[in-house]
C-alpha positions in Angstrom: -2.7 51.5 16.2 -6.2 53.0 17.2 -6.9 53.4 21.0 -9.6 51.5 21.0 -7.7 48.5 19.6 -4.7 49.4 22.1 -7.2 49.4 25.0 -8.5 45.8 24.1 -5.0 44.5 24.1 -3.8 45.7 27.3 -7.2 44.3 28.7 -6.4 40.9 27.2 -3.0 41.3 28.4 -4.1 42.3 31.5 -6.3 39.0 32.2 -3.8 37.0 30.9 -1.2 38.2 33.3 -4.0 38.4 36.4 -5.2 35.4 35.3 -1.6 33.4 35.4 -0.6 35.0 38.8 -3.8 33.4 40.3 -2.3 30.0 39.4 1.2 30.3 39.9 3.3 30.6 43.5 2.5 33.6 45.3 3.8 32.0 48.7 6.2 29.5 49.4 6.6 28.1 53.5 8.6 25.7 54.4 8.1 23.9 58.3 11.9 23.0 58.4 12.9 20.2 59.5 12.9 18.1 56.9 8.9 18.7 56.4 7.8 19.1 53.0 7.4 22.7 51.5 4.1 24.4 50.9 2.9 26.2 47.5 0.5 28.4 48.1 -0.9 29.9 44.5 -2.7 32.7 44.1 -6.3 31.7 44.0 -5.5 30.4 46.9 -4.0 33.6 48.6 -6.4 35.9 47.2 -8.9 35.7 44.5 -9.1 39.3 43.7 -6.8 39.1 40.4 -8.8 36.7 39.1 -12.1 38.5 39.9 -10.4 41.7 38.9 -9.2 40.8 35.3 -12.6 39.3 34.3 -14.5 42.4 35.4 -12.2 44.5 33.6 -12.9 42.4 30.8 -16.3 42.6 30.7 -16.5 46.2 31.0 -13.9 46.8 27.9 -16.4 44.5 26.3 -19.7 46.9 27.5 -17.6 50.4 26.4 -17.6 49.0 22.5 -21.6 49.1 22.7 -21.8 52.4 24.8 -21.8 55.8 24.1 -18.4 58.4 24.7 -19.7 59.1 28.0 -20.7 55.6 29.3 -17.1 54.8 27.7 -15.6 57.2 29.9 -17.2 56.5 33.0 -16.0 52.3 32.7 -12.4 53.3 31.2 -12.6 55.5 35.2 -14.1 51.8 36.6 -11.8 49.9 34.3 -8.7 52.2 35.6 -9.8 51.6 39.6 -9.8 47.7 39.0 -5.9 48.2 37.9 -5.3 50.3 40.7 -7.1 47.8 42.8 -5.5 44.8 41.4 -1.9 47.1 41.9 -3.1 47.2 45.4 -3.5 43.7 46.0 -0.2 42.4 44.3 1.6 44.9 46.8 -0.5 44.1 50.1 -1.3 40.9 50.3 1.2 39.1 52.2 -0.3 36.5 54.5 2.0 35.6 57.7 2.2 32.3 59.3 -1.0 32.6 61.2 -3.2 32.7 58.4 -1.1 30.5 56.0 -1.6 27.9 59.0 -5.8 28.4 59.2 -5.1 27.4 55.5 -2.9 24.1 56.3 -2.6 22.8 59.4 0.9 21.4 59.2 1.7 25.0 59.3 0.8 25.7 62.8 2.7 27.3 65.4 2.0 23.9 67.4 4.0 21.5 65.0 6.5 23.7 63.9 8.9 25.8 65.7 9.6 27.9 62.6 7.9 29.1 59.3 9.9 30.3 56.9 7.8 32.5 54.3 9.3 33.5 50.9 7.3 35.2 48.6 6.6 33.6 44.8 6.8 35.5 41.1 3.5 35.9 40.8 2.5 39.2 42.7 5.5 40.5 40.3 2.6 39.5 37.3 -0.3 40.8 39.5 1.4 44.3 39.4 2.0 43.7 35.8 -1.4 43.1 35.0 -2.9 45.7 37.4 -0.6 48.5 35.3 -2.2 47.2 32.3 -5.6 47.5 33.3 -4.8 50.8 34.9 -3.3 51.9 31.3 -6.3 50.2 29.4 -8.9 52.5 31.5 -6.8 55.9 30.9 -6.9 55.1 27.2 -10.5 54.5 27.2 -11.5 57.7 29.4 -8.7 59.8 27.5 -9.6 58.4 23.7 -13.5 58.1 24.5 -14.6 59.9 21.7 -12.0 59.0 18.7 -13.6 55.3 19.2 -16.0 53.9 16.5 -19.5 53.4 17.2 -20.6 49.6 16.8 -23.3 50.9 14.1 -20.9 52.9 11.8 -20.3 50.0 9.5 -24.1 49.3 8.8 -24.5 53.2 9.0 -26.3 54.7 5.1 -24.5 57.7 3.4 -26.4 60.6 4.1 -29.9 60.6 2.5 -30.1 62.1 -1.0 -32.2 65.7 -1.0 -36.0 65.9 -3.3 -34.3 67.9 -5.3 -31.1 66.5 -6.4 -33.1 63.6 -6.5 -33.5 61.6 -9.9 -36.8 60.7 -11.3 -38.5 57.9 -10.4 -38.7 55.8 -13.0 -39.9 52.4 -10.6 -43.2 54.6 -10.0 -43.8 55.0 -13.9 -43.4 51.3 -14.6 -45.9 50.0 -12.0 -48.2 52.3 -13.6 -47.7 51.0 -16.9 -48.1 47.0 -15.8 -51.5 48.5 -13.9 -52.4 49.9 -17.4 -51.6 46.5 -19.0 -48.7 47.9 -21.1 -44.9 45.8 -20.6 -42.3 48.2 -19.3 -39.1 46.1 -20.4 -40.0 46.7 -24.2 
């Protein structure tokens, strides 16, 4: 498989994966006493894997019209947004306090106790921020083996005056300007 194709997939990958941690349980509290439970999602935590994967996405997207070195320099940008999405699936923890700015029934003043358990979906965070990581090391590392957006449309290499054949259109305008038919 090229790079460049490997690079694409890992981004896709990667916003899939950001994209499905943002929507899924990152934090589960429960009041106790017989209270309901609250499901805190992602988006709701944080919105940084969300805003994350679509940036990495859009710069994968930029490095296929760019140059090797503007590729390199947004597979180093692509790279810090998995390290920064890595960063945020391991840090971001909220404790009662700020779970209960969030929801009221939370708060320290109803409940005696708020147990926190932490969801799956930081687990797909980190997943998603190693594939961005992964899909920005490929694109600095591979850089130059990528194909250029114009190589398909690009002509063979021009033919030289002197290997050149006669031109033969030239001779037949001449000839319909002299009032002679070329095609007999």
């Amino acid at each position: 498989m090229r790079p460049q194709r490997l690079a694409d997939l890992l981004t896709l990958g990667a916003l899939a994966l950001l994209a499905l941690s943002a929507y899924l349980t990152w934090v589960t509290a429960d009041p106790g006493k017989g209270r309901s439970v609250v499901d805190f999602n992602g988006y709701s935590i944080t919105r940084a894997p969300v805003t994350l994967a679509l940036a990495g996405l859009v710069a994968i997207v930029v490095t296929k019209l760019a140059g090797t070195a503007l590729r390199r320099v947004l597979g180093i940008l692509i790279a810090l947004l998995g390290a920064a999405a890595i960063g945020v699936a391991l840090q971001v923890r909220p404790g009662t306090a700020e779970l209960s700015r969030q929801r009221p029934e939370l708060s320290q003043v109803v409940t005696d106790n708020v147990v926190v358990s932490t969801g799956p979906a930081p687990w797909l965070a980190l997943a998603g921020g190693v594939a961005l990581l992964l899909a920005g090391l490929l694109a600095v590392f591979t850089a130059q083996r990528w194909k250029r957006p114009t190589d398909r449309y690009e002509r063979e290499p021009a033919v030289t005056a002197t290997s050149k054949a006669p031109d033969h259109g030239a001779d037949q305008w001449k000839a319909i300007d002299a009032g002679e038919d070329p095609t007999l």
